[in-house]
N, C-alpha and C positions, 0 to 999 in steps of 0.2 A: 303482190308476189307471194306473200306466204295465203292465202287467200289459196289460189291457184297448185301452190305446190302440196298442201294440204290435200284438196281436193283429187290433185293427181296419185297422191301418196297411199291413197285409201283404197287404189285397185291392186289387184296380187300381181308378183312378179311372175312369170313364166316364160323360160328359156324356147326361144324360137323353135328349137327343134321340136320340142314337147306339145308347141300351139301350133303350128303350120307347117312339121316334119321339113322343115328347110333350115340348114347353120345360118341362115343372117336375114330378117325379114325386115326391112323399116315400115311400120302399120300407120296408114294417117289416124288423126284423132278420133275418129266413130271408129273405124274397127279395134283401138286404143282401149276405149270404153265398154266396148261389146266383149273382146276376147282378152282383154288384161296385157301383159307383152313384158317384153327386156327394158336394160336403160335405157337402150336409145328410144325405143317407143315412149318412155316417160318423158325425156328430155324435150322429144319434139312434139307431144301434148302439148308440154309445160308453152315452149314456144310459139303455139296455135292459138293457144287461148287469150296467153298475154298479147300476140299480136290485133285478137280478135276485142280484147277488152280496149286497143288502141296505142298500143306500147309499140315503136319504129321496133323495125326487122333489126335493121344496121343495129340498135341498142343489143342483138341478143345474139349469143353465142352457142352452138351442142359444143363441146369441147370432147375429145375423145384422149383419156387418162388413164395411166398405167395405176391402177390402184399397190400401191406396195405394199400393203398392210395384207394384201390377200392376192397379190404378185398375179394377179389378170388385169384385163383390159374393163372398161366402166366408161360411161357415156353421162356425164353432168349438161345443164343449160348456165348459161352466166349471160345476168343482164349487168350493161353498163351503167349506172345511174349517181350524178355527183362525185365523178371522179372514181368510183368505185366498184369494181366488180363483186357482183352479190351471185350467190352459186345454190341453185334449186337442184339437190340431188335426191333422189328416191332413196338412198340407202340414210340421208338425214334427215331428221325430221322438220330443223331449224333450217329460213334460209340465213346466210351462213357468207361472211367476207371470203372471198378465193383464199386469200392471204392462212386464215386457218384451217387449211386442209391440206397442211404439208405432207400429206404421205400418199398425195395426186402427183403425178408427172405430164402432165399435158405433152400428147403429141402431135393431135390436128384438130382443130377447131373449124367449124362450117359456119358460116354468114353468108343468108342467100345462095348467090354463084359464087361464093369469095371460099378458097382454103387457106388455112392458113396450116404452115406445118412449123413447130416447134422444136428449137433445136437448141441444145444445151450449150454454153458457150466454150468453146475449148480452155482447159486450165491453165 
């Protein structure tokens, strides 16, 4: 995993509109690599490569997070491994327990054909 996120971590960020004059482009992993991209382009690299290195789909997550620290929206991967969800974000450079990135609000997370949408529990 940090092998991979590493490796993802190392291309520049560049907001869709600015790489393909479109608000929201998802790039698979070659055009990823060739033209740089958003979080989500990183997230679903990250997911490509580990699927490709042999890691199950179902172990891995894009999760789509309200960053609060900077009140937009941000695109993490989280693999499930030994009970544990491990979070490869482009904006950290460690990967990193979900558990300490409390200023994420998760609101939909993708698995294959799976959503999951996230919802806070009434007080």
């Amino acid at each position: 995993m940090r092998m991979v996120n590493d490796c993802a971590n190392r291309m520049p960020y560049i907001e869709d509109i600015d790489n393909y004059r479109l608000r929201d482009y998802w790039a698979d992993t070659a055009t990823f690599f060739k033209n740089a991209g958003d979080c989500e382009d990183f997230a679903m690299a990250k997911f490509k490569l580990l699927e490709k290195m042999g890691l199950h789909p179902a172990r891995m997550r894009i999760v789509l997070v309200l960053d609060q620290n900077r009140n937009r929206q941000h695109a993490v991967l989280t693999v499930n491994t030994d009970g544990e969800a491990w979070m490869l974000d482009s904006l950290i450079p460690e990967v990193m327990s979900h558990q300490l990135a409390d200023h994420y609000r998760p609101t939909v997370s993708l698995s294959g054909l799976r959503l999951y949408l996230h919802i806070a529990p009434k007080a």
